[in-house]
Backbone as CSV, one residue per row, in Angstrom:
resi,resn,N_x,N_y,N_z,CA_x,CA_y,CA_z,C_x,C_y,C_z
1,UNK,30.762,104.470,141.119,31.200,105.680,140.435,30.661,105.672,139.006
2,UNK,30.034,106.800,138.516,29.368,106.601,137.631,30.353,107.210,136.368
3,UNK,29.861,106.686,135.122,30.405,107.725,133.487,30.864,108.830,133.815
4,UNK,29.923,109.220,134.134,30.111,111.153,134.314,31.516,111.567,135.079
5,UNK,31.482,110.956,136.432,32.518,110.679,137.556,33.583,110.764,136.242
6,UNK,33.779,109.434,135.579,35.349,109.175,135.024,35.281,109.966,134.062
7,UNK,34.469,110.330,133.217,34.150,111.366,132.324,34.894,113.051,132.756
8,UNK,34.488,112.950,134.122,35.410,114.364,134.661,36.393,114.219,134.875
9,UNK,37.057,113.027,135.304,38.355,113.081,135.890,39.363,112.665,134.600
10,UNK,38.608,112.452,133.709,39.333,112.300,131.758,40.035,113.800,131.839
11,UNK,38.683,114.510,131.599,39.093,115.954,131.589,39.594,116.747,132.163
12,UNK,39.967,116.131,133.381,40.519,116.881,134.631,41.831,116.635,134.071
13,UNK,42.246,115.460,134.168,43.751,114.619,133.461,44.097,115.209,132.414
14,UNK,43.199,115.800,131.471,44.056,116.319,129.763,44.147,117.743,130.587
15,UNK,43.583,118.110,131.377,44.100,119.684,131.427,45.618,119.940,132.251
16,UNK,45.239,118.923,133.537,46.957,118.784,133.891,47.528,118.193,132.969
17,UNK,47.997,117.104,131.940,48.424,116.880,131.086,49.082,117.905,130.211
18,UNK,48.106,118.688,129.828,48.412,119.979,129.508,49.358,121.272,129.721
19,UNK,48.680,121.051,130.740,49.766,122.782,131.912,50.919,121.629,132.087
20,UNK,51.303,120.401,132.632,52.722,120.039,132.931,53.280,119.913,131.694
21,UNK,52.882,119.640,130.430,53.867,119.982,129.437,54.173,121.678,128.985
22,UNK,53.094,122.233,128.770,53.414,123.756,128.390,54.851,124.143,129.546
23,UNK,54.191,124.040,130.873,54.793,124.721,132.148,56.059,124.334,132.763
24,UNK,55.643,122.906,132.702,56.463,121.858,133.809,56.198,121.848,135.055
25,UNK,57.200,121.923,136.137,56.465,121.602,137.618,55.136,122.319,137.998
26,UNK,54.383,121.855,139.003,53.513,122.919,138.928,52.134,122.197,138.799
27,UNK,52.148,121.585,137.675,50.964,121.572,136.770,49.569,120.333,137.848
28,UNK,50.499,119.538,138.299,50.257,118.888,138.991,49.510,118.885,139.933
29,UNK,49.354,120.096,140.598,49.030,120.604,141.882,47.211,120.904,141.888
30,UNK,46.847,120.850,140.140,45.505,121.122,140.355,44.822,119.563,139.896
31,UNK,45.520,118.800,139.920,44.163,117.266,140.208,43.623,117.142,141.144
32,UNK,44.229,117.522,142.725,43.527,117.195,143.375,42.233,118.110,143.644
33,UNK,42.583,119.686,143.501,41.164,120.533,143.132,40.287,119.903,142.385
34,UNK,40.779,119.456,141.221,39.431,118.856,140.338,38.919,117.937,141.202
35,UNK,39.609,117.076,141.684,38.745,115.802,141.815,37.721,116.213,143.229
36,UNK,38.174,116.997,143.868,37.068,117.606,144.829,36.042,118.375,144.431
37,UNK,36.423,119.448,143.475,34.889,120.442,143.668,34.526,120.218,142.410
38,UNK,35.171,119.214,141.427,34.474,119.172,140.021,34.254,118.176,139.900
39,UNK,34.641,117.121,140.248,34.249,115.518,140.155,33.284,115.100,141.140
40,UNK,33.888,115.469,142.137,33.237,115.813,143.579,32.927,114.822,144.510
41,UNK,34.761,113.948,144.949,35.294,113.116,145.432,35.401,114.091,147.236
42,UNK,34.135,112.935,148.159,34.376,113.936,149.050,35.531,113.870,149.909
43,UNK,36.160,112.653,149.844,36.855,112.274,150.727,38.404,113.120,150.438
44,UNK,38.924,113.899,151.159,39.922,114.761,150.333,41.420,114.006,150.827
45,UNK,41.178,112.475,151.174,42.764,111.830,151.133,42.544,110.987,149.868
46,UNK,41.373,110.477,149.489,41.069,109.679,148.519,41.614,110.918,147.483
47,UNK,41.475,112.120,147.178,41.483,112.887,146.412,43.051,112.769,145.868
48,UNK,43.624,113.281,146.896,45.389,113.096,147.427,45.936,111.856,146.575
49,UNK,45.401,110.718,147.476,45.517,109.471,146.720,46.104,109.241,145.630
50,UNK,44.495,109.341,145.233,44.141,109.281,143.544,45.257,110.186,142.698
51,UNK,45.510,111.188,143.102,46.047,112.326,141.957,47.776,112.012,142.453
52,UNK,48.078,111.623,143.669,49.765,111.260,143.735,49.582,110.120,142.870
53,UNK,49.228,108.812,142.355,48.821,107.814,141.750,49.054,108.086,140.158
54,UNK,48.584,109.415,139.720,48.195,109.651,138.063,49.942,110.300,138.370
55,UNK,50.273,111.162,138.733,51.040,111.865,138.851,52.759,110.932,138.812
56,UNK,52.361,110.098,139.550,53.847,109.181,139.197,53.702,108.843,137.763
57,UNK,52.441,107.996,137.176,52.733,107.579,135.893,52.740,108.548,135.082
58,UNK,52.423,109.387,135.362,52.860,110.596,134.062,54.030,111.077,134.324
59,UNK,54.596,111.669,135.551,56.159,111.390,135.860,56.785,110.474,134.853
60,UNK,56.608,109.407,134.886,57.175,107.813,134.618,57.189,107.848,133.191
61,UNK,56.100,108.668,132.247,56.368,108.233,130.943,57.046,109.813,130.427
62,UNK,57.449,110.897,131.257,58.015,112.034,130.951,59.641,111.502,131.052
63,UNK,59.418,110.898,132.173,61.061,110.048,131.800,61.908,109.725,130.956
64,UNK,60.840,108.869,130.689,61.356,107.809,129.141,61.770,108.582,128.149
65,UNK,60.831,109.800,127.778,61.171,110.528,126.470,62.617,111.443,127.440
66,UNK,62.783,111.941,128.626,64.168,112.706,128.768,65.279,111.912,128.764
67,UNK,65.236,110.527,129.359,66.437,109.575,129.674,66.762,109.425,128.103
68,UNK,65.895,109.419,127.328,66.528,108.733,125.650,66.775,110.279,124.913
69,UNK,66.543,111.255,125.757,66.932,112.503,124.711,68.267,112.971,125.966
70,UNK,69.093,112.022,126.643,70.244,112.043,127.255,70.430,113.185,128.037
71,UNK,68.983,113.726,128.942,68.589,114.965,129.876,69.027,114.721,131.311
72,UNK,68.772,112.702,131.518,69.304,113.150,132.614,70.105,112.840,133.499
73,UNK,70.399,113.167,134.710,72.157,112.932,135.858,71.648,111.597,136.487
74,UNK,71.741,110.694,136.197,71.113,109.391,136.798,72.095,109.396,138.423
75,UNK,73.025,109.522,138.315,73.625,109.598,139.613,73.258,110.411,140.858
76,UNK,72.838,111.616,140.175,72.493,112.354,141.181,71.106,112.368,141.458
77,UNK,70.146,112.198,140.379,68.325,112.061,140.557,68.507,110.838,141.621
78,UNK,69.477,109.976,141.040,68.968,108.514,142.235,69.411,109.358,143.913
79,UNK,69.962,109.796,144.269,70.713,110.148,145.275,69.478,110.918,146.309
80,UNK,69.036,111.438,145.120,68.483,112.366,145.775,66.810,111.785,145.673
81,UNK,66.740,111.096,145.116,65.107,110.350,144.785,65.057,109.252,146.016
82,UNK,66.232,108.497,146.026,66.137,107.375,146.765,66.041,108.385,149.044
83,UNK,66.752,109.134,148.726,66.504,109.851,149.963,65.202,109.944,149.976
84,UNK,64.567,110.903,149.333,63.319,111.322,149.338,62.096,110.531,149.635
85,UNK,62.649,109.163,149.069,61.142,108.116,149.302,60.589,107.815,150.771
86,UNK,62.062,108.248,151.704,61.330,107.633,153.148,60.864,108.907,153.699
87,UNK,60.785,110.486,153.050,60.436,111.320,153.242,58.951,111.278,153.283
88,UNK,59.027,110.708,151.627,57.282,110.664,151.264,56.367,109.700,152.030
89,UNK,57.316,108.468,152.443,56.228,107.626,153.214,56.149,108.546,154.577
90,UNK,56.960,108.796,155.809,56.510,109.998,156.446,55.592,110.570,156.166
91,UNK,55.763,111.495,155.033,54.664,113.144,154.908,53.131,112.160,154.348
92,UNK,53.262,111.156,153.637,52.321,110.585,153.618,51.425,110.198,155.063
93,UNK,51.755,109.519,155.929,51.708,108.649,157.169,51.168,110.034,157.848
94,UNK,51.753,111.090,157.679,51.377,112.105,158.605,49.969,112.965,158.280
95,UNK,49.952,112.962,156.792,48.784,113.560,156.259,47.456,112.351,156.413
96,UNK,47.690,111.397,156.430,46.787,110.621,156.804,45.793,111.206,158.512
97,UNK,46.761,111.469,159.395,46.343,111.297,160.496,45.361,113.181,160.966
98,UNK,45.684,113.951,159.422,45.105,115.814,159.515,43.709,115.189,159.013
99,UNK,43.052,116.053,159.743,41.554,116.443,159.355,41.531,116.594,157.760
100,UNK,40.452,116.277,156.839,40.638,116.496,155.793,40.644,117.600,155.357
101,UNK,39.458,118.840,156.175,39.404,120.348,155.885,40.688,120.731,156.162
102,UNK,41.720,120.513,157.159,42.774,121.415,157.879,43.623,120.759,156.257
103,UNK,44.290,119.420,156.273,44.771,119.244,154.764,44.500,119.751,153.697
104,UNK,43.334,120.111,153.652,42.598,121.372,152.185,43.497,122.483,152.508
105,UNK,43.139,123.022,153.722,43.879,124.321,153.463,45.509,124.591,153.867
106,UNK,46.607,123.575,154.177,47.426,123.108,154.031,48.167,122.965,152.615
107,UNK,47.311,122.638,151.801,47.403,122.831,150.769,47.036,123.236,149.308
108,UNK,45.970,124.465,149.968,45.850,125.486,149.369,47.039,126.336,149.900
109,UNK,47.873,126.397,150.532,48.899,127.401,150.760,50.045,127.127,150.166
110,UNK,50.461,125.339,149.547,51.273,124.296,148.857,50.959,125.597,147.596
111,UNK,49.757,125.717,147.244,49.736,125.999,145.982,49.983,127.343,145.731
112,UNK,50.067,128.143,146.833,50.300,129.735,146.838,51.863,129.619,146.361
113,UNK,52.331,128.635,147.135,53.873,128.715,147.432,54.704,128.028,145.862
114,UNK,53.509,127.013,145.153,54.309,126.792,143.713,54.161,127.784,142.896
115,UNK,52.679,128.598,143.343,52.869,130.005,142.186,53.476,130.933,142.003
116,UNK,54.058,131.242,143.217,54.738,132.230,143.906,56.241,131.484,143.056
117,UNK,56.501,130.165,142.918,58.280,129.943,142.373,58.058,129.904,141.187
118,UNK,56.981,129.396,140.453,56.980,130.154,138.823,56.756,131.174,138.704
119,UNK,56.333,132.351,139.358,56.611,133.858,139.133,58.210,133.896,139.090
120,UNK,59.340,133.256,139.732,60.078,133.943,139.899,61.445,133.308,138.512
121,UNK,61.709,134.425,138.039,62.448,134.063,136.751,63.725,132.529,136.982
122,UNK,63.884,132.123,135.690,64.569,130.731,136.078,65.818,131.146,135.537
123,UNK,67.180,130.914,136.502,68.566,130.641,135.399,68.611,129.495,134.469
124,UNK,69.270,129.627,134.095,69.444,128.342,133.374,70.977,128.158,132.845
125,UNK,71.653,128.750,133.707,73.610,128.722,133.776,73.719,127.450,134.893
126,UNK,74.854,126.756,134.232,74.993,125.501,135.216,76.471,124.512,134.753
127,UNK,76.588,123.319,135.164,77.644,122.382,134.631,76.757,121.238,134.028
128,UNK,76.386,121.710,132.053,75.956,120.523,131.759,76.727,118.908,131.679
129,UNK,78.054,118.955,131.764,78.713,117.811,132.653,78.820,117.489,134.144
130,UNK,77.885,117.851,134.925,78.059,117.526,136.085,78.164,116.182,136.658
131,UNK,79.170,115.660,137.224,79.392,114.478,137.975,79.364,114.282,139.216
132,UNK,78.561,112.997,140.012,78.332,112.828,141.653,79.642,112.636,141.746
133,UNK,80.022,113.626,143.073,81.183,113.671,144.104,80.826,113.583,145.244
134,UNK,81.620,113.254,146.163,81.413,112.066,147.695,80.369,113.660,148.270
135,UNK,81.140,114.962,147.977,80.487,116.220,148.699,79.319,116.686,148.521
136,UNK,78.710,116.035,147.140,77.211,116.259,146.705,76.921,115.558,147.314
137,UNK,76.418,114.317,147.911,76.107,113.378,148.233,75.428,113.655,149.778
138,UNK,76.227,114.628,150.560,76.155,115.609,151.671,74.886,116.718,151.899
139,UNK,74.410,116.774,150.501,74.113,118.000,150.410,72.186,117.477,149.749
140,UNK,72.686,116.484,148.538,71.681,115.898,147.904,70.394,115.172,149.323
141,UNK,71.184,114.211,150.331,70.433,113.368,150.782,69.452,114.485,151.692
142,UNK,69.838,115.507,152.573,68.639,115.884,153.512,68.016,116.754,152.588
143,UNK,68.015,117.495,151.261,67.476,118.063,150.835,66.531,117.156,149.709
144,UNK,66.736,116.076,149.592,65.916,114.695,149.224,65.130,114.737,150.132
145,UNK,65.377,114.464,150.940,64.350,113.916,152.583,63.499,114.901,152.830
146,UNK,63.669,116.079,152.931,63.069,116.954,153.129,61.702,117.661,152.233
147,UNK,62.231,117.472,150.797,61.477,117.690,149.530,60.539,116.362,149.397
148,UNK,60.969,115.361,149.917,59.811,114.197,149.825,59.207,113.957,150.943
149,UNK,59.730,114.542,152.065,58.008,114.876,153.645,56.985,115.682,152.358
150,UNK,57.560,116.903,151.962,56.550,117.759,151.749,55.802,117.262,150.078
151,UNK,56.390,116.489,149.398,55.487,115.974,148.607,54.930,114.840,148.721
152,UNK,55.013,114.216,149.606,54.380,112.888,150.487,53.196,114.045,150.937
153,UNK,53.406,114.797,151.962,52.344,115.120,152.912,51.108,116.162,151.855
154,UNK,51.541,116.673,151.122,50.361,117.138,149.976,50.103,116.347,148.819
155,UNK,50.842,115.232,148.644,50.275,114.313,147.536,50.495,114.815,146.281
156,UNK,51.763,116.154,146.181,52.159,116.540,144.722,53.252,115.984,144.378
157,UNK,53.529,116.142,143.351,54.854,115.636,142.332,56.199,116.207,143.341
158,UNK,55.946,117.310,143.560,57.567,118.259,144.206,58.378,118.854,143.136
159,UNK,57.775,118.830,142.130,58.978,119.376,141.010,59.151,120.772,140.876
160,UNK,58.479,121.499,141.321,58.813,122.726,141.838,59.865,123.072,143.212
161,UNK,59.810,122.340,143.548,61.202,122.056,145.073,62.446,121.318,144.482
162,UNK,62.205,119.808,143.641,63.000,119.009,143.257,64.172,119.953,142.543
163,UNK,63.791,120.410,141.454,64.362,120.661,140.477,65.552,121.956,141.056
164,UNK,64.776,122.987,141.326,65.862,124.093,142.028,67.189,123.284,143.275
165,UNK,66.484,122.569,143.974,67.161,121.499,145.108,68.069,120.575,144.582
166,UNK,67.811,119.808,142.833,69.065,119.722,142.121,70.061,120.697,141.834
167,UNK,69.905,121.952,141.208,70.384,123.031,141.034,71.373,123.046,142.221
168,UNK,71.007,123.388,143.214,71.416,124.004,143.899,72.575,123.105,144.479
169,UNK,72.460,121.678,144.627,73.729,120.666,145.237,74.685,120.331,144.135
170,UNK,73.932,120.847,143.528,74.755,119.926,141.899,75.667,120.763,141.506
171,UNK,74.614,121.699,140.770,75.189,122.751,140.122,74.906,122.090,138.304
172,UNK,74.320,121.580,138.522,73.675,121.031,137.058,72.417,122.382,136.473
173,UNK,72.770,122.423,135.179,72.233,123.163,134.392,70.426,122.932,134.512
174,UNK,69.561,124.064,134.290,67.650,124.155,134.429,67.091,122.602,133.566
175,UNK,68.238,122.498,132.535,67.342,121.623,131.667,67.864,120.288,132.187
176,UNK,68.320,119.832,132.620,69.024,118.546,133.717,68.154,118.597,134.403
177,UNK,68.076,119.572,135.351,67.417,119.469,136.411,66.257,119.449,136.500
178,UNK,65.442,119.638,135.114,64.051,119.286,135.291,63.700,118.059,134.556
179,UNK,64.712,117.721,133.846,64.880,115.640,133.481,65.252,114.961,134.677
180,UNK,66.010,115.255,135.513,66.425,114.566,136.494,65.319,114.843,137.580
181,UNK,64.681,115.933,137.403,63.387,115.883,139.174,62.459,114.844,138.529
182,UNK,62.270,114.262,137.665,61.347,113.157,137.150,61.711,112.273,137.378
183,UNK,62.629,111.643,138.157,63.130,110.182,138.772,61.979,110.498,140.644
184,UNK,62.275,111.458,140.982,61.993,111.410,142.015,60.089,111.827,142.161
185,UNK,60.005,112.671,141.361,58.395,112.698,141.334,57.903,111.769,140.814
186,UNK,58.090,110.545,140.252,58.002,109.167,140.058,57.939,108.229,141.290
187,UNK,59.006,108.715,141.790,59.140,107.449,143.094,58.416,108.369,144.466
188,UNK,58.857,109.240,144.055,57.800,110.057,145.508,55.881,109.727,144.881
189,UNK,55.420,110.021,144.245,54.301,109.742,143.711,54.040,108.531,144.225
190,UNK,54.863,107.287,143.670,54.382,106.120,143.793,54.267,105.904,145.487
191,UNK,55.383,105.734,146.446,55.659,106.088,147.187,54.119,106.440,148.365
192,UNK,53.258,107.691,148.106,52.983,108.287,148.467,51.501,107.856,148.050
193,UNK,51.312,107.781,147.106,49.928,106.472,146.515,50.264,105.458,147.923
194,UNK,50.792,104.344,147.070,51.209,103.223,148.101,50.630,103.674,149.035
195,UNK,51.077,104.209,150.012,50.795,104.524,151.719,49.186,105.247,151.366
196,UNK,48.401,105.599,150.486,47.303,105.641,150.930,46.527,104.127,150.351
197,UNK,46.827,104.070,149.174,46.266,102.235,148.896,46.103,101.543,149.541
198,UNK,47.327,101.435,150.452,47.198,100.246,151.605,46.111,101.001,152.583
199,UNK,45.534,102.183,152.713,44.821,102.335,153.226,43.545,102.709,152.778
200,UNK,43.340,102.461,151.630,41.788,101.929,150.912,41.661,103.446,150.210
201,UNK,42.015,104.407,150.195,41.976,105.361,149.898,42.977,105.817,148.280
202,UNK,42.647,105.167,147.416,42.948,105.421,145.723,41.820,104.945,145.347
203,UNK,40.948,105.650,144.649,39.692,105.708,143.343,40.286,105.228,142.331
204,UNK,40.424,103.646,142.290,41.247,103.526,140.803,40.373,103.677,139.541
205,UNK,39.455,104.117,139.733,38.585,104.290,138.010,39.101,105.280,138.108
206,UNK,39.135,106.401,138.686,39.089,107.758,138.526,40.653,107.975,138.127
207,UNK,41.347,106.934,139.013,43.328,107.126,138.525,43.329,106.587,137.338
208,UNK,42.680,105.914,136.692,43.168,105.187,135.335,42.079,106.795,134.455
209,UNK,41.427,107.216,134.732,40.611,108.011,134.044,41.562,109.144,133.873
210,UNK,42.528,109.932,135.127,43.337,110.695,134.944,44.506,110.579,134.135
211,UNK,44.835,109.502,133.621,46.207,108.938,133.265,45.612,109.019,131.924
212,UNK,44.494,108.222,131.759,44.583,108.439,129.891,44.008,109.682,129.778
213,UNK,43.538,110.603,130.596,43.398,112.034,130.026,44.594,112.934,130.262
214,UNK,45.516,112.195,130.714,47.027,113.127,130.909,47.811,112.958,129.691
215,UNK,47.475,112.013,129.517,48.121,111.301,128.008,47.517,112.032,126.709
216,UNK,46.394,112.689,126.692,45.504,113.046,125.418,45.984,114.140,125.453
217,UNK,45.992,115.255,126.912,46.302,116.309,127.379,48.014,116.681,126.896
218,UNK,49.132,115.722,127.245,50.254,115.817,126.490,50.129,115.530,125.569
219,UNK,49.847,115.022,124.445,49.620,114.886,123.121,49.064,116.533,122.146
220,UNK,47.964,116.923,123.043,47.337,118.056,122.564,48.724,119.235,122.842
221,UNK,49.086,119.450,123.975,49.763,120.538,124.119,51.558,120.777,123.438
222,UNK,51.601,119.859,122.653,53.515,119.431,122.072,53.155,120.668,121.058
223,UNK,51.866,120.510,119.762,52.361,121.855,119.228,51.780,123.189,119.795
224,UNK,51.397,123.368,120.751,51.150,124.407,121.571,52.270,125.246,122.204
225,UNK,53.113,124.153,122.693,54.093,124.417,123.495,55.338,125.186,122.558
226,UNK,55.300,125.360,121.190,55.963,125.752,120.307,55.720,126.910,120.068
227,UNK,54.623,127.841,120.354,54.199,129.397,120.509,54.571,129.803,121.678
228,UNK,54.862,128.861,122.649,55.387,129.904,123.742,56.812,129.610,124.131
229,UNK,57.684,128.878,123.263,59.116,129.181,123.316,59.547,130.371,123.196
230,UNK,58.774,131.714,122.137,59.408,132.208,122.219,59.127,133.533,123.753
231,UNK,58.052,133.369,124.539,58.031,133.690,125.531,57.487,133.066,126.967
232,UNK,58.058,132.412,127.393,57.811,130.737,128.711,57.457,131.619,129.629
233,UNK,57.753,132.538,130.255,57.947,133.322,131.383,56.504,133.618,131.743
234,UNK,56.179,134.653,130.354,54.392,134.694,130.304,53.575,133.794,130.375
235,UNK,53.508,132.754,129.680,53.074,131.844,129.756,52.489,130.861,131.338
236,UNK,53.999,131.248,131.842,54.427,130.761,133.296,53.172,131.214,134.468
237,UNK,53.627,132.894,133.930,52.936,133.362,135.133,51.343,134.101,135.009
238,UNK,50.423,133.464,133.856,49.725,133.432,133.475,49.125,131.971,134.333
239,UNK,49.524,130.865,134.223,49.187,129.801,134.809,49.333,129.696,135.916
240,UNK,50.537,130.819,136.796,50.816,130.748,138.279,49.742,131.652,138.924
241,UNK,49.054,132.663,138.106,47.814,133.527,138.655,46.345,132.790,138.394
242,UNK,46.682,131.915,137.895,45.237,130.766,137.623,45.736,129.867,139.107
243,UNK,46.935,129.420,139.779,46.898,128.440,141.028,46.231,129.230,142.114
244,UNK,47.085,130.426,141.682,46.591,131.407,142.887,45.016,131.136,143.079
245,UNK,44.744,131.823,142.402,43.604,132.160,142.375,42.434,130.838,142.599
246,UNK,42.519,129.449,142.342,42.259,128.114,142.469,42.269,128.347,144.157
247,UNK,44.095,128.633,144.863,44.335,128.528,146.095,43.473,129.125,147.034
248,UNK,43.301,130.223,146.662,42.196,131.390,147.359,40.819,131.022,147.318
249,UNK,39.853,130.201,146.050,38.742,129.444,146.190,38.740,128.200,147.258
250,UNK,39.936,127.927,147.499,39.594,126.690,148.210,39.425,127.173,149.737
251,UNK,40.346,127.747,150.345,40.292,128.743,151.896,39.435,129.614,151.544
252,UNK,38.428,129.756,150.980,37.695,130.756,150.894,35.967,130.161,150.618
253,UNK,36.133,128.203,150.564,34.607,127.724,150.368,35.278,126.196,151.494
254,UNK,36.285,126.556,152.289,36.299,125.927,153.793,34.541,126.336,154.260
């Protein structure tokens, strides 16, 4: 793999870097585009791989800064993270065994379907004291399991599923719930790497190349992200008509 190779996948990394801080969930969903038609990794599980791989550790260090700014429900992210992991080895195990074209466009439709939930406006009414009760617990685990087949089997974060899927068992407030879906797009990521590693399929130049350009990429976008507090929405769906539109190039150069 040559300069150039890690040279793209730098830049590939600061731009998701980028969109997941401006945006949040979401942002994720275009490494593995890069690393196919711009890096131009042919193998499209190696692609998968590679980008579930960058995607946990940037998960992993989005953490650190929410757990110490006291964002998130550790009781309930574990509940629902620890479900999820035997999801992801599944959806992993299973995407292994799809054609790589039929997985392209599998998930070019992944990506119709995250643009389509940042179009749609966010509450953000909730119980910022929310506490695990025996009845969440009911509710958390198959909707864990379920949210980590499908980010196992496309090799994304899930934080566009995670986060509403907290919401919704909890009843924990938007800004919880998008500190707390970072336990599980961490362990689903890793998770979901893993099961292709062991099968020779992670580009680790290219994953260490994405990670320190995710890192430059969040760095660049903190005072960026301060012009569009006062309108997120636009912002939102400005970036959700850029997936689209990504989604539609890819089923459309099958």
């Amino acid at each position: 793999m040559g300069w150039e190779s890690l040279a793209l996948g730098a830049v590939g990394g600061t731009i998701v870097g980028l969109l997941l801080t401006l945006f949040g969930g979401g942002g994720s969903v275009l490494a593995t585009p890069w690393l196919i038609y711009v890096v131009g990794v042919v193998d499209t599980h190696v692609a998968i791989g590679t980008s579930a791989a960058a995607v946990a550790v940037n998960a992993a260090t989005g953490l650190v800064a929410q757990a110490r700014a006291g964002k998130v429900k550790w009781p309930c992210a574990s509940v629902f993270a620890m479900s999820g992991v035997t999801g992801s080895l599944i959806g992993a195990h299973l995407a292994k065994q799809v054609d790589g074209k039929a997985l392209l466009s599998w998930f070019a439709f992944a990506m119709i379907a995250i643009a389509v939930s940042m179009l749609s406006p966010k509450r953000s009414e909730g119980d910022p004291d929310v506490h695990l009760k025996p009845g969440m617990v009911l509710k958390l685990a198959p909707v864990g399991m379920l949210t980590g087949l499908a980010a196992g089997f496309f090799g994304i974060g899930g934080g566009f599923l995670i986060a509403p899927g907290l919401m919704a068992s909890t009843g924990m407030t938007l800004a919880n719930a998008g500190a707390s879906s970072l336990v599980s797009v961490a362990l689903f990521g890793s998770a979901t790497s893993a099961s292709y590693a062991l099968s020779g399929q992670v580009a680790w130049g290219l994953f260490a190349a994405l990670v320190a350009g995710g890192a430059m990429g969040t760095f660049v976008a903190v005072p960026l992200s301060r012009k569009l507090v006062a309108n997120p929405q636009l912002g939102r769906s400005i970036f959700a008509v850029m997936v689209i539109a990504v989604a539609i190039y890819i089923l459309l150069a099958r």
